[in-house]
N, CA, C and O atoms as a GROMACS GRO file, in nm:
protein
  340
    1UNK      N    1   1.325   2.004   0.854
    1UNK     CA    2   1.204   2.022   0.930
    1UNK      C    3   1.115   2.122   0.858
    1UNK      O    4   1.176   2.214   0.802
    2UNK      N    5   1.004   2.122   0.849
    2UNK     CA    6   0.898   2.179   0.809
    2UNK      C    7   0.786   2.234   0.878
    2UNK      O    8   0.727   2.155   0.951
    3UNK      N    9   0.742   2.350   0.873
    3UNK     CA   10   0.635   2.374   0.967
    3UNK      C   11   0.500   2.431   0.914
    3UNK      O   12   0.524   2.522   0.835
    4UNK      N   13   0.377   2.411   0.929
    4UNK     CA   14   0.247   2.394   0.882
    4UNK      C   15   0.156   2.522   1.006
    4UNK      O   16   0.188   2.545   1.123
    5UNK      N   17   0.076   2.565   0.951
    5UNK     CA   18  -0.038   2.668   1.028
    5UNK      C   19  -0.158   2.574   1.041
    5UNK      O   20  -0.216   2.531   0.942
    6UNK      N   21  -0.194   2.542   1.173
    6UNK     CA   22  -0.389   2.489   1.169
    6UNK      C   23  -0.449   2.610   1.098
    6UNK      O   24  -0.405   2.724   1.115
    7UNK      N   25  -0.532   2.587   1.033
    7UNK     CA   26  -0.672   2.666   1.012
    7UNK      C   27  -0.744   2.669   1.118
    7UNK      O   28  -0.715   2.590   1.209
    8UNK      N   29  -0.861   2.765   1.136
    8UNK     CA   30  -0.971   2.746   1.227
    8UNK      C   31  -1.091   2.649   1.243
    8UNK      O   32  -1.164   2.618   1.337
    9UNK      N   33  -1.080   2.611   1.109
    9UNK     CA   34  -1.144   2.467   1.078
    9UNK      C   35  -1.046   2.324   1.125
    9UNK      O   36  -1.106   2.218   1.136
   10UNK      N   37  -0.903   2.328   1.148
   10UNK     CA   38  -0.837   2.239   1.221
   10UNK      C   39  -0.730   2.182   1.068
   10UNK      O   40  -0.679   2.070   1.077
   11UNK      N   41  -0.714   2.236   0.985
   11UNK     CA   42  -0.678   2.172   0.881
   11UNK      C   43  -0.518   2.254   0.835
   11UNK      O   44  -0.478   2.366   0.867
   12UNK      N   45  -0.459   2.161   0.761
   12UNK     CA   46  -0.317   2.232   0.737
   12UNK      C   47  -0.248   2.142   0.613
   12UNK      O   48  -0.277   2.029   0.577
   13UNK      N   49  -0.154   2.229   0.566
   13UNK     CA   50  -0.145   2.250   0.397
   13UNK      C   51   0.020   2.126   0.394
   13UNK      O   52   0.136   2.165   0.410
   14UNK      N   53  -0.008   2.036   0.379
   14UNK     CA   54   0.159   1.952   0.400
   14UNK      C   55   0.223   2.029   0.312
   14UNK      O   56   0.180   2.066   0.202
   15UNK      N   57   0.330   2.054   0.361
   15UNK     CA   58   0.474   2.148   0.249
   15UNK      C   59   0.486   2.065   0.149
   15UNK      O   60   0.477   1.945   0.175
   16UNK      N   61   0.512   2.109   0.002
   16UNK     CA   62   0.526   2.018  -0.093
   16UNK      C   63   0.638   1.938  -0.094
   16UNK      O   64   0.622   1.826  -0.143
   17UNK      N   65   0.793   1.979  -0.034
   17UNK     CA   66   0.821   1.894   0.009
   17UNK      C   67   0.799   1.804   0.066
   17UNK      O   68   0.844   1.707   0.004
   18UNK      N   69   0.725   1.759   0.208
   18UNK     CA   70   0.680   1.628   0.236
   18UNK      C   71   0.610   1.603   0.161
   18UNK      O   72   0.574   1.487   0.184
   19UNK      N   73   0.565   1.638   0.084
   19UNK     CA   74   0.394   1.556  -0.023
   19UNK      C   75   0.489   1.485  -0.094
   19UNK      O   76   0.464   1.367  -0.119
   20UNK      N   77   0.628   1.549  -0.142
   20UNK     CA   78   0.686   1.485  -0.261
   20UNK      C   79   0.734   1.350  -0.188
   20UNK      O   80   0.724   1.244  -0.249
   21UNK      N   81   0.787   1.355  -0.057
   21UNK     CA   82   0.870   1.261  -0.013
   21UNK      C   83   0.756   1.089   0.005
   21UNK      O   84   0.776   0.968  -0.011
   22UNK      N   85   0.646   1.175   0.043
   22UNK     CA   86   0.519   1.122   0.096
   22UNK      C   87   0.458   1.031  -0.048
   22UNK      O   88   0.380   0.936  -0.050
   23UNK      N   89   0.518   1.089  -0.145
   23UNK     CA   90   0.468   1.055  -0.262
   23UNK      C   91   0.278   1.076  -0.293
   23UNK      O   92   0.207   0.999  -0.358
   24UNK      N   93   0.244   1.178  -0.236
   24UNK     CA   94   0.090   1.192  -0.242
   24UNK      C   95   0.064   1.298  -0.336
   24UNK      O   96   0.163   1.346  -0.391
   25UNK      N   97  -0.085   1.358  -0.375
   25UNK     CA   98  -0.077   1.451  -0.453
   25UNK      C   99  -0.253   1.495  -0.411
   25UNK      O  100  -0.311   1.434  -0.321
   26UNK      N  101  -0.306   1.582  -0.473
   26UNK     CA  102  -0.431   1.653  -0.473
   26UNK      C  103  -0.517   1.481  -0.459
   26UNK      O  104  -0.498   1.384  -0.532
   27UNK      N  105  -0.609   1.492  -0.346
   27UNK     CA  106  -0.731   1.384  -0.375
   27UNK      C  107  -0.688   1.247  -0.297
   27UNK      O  108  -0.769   1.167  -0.253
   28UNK      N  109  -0.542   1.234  -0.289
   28UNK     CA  110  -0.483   1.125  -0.225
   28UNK      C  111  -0.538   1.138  -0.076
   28UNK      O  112  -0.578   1.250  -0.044
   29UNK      N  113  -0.544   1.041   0.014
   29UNK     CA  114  -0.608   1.048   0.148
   29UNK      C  115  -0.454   0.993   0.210
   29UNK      O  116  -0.377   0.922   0.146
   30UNK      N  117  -0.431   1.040   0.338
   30UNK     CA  118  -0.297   1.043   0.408
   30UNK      C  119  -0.339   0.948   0.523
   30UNK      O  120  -0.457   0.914   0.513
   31UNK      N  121  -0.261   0.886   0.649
   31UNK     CA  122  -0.312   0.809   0.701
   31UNK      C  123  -0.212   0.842   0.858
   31UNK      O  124  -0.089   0.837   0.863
   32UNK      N  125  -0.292   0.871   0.961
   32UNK     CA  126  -0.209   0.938   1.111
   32UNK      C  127  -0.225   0.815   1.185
   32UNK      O  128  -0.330   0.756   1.211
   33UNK      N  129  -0.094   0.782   1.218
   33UNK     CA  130  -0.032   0.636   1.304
   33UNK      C  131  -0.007   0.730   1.439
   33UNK      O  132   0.007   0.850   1.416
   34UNK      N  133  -0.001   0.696   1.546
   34UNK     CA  134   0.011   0.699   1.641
   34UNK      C  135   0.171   0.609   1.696
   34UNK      O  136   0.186   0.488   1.678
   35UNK      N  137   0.229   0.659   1.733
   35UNK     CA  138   0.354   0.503   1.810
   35UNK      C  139   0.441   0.566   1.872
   35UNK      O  140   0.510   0.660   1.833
   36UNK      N  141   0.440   0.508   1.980
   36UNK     CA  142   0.544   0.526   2.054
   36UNK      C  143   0.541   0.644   2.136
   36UNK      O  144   0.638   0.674   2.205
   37UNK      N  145   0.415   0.726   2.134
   37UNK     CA  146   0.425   0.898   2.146
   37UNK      C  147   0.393   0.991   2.066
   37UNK      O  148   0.341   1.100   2.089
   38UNK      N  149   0.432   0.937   1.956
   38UNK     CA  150   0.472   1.039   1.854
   38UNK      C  151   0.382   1.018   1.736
   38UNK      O  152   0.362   0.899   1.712
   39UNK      N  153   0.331   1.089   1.670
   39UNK     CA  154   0.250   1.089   1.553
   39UNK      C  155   0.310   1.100   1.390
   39UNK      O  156   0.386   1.186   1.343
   40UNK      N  157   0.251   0.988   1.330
   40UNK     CA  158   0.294   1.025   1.179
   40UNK      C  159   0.203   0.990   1.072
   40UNK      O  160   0.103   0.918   1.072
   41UNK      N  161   0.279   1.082   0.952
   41UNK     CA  162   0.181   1.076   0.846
   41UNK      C  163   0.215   1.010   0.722
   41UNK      O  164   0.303   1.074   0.664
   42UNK      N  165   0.178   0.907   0.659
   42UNK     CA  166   0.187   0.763   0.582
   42UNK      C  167   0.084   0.811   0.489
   42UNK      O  168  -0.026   0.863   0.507
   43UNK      N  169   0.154   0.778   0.378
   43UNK     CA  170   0.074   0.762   0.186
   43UNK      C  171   0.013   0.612   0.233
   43UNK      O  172   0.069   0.503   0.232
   44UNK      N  173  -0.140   0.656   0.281
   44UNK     CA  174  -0.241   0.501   0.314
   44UNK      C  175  -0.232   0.422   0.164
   44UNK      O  176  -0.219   0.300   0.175
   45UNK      N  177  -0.236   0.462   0.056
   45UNK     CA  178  -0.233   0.368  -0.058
   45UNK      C  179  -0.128   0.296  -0.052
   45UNK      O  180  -0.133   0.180  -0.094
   46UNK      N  181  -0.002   0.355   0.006
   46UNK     CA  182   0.116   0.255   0.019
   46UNK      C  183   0.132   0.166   0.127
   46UNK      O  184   0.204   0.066   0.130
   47UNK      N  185   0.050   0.216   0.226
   47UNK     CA  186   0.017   0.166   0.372
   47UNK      C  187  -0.036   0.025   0.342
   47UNK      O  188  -0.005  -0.086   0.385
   48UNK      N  189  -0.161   0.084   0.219
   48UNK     CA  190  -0.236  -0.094   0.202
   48UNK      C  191  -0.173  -0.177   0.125
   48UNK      O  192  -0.198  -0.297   0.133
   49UNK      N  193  -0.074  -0.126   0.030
   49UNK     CA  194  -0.035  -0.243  -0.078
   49UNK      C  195   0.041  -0.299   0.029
   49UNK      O  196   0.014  -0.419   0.044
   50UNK      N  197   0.166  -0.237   0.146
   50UNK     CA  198   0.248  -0.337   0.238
   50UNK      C  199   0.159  -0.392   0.336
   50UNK      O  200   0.206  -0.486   0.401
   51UNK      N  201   0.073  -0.366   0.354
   51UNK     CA  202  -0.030  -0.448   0.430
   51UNK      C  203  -0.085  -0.576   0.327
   51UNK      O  204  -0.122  -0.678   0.384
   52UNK      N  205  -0.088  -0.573   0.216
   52UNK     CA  206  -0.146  -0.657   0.116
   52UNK      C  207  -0.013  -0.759   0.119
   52UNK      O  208  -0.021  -0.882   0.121
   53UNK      N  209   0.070  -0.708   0.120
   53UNK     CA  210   0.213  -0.755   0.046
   53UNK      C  211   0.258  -0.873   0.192
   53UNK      O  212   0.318  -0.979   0.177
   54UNK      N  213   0.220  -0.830   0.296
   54UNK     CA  214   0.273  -0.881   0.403
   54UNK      C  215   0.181  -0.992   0.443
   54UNK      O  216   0.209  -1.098   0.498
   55UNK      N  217   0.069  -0.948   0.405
   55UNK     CA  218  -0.104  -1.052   0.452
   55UNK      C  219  -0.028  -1.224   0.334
   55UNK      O  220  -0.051  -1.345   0.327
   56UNK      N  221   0.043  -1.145   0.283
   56UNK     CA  222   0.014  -1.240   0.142
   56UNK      C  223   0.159  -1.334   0.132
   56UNK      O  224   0.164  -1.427   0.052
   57UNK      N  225   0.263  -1.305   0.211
   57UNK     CA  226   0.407  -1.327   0.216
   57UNK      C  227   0.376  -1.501   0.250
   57UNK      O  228   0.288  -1.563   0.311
   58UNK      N  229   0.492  -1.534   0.180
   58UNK     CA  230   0.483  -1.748   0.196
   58UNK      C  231   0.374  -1.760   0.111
   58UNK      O  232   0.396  -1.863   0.047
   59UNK      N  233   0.272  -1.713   0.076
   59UNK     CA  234   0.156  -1.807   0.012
   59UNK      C  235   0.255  -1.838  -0.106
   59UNK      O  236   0.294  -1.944  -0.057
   60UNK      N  237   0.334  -1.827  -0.236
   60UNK     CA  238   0.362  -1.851  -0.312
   60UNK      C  239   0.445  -2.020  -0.289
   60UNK      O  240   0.444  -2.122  -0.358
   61UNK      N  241   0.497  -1.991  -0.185
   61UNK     CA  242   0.557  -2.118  -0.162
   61UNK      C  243   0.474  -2.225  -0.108
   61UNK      O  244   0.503  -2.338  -0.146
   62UNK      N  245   0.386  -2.213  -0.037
   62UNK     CA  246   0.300  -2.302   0.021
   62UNK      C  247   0.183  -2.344  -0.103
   62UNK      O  248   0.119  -2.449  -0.100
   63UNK      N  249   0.173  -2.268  -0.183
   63UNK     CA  250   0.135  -2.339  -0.290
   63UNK      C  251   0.243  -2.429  -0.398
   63UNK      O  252   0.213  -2.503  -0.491
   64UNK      N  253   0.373  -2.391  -0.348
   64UNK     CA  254   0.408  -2.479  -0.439
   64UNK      C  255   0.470  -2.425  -0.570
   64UNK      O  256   0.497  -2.503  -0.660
   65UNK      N  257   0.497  -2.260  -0.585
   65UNK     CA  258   0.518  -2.219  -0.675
   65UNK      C  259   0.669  -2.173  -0.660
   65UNK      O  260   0.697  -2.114  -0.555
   66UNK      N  261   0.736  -2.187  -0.723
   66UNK     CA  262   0.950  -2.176  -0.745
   66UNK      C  263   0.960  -2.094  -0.824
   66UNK      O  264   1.056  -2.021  -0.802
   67UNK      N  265   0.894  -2.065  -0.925
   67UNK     CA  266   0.947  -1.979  -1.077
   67UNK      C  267   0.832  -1.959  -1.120
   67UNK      O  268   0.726  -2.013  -1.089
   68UNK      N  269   0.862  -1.850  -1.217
   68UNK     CA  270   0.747  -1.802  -1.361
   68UNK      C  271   0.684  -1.924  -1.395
   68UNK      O  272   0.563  -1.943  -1.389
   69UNK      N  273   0.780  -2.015  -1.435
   69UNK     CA  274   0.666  -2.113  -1.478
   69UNK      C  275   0.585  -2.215  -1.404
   69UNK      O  276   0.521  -2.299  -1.467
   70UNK      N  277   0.584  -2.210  -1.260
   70UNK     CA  278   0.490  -2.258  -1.213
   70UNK      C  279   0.386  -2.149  -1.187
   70UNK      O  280   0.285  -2.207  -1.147
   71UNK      N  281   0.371  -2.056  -1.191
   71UNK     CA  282   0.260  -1.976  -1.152
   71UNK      C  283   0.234  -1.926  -1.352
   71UNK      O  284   0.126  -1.867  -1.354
   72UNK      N  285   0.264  -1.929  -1.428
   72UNK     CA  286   0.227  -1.958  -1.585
   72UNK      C  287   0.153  -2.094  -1.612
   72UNK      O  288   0.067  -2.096  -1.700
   73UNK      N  289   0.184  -2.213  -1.537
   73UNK     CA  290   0.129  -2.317  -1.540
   73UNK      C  291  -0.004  -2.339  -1.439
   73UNK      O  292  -0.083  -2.428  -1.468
   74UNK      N  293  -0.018  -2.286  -1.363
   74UNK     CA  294  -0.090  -2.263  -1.234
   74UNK      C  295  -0.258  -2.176  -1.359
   74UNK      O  296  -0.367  -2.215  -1.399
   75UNK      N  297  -0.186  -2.070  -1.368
   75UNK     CA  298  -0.294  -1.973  -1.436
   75UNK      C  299  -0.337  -2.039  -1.546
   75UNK      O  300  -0.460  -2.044  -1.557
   76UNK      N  301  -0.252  -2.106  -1.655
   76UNK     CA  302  -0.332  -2.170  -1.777
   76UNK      C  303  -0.444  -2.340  -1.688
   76UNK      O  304  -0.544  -2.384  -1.745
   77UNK      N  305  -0.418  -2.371  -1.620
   77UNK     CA  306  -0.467  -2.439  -1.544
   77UNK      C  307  -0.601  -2.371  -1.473
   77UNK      O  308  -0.691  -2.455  -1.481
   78UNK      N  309  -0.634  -2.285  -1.425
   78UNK     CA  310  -0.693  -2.170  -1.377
   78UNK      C  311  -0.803  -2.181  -1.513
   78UNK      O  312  -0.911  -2.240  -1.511
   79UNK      N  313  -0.754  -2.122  -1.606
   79UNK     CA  314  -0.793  -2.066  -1.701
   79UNK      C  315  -0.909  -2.211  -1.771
   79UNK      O  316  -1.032  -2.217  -1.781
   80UNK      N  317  -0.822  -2.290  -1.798
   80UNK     CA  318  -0.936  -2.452  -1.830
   80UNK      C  319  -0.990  -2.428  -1.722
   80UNK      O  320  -1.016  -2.308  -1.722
   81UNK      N  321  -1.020  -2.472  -1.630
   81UNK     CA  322  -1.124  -2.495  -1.518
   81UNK      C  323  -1.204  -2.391  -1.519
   81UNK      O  324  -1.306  -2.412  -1.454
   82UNK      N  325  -1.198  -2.269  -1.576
   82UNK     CA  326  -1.287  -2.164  -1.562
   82UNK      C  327  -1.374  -2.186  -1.718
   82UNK      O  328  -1.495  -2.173  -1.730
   83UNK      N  329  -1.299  -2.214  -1.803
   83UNK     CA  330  -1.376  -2.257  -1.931
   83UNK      C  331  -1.471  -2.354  -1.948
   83UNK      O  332  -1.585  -2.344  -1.993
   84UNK      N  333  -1.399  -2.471  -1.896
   84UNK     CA  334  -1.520  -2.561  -1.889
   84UNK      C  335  -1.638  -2.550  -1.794
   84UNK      O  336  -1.742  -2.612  -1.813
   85UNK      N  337  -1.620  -2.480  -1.705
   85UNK     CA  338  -1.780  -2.482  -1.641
   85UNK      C  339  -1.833  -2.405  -1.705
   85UNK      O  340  -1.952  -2.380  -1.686
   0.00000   0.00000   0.00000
């Protein structure tokens, strides 16, 4: 457990331990979830790639892609159609 001081401006210094765990650093923006009651604090850059990652889950198969080389074949395919126009 870790414990933090508000400022009078409302602001407080995460222990470098959680930053490390948090994986954040100077400039990184943090992200406060709400659930269940209870409040927490989430590395938002990691927040969006599993939000990306999850938006995006099955498309590989619903296109049709099994292996490297259908999505290698997919992109050189990609790649003509972008040339010729």
């Amino acid at each position: 457990m870790e414990l933090a001081k508000i400022t009078s401006k409302g602001q407080i210094t995460i222990p470098v331990e959680i930053r490390r765990k948090l994986g954040v650093k100077e400039g990184d923006k943090v992200l406060f979830v709400e659930e269940a009651g209870k409040i927490y604090i989430l590395n938002s850059s990691m927040e969006a790639l599993k939000e990306a990652q999850a938006a995006f889950a099955g498309e590989a198969e619903r296109a049709g892609l099994k292996n490297e080389d259908d999505v290698v074949a997919m992109m050189k395919e990609f790649r003509r159609e972008r040339t010729v126009e």
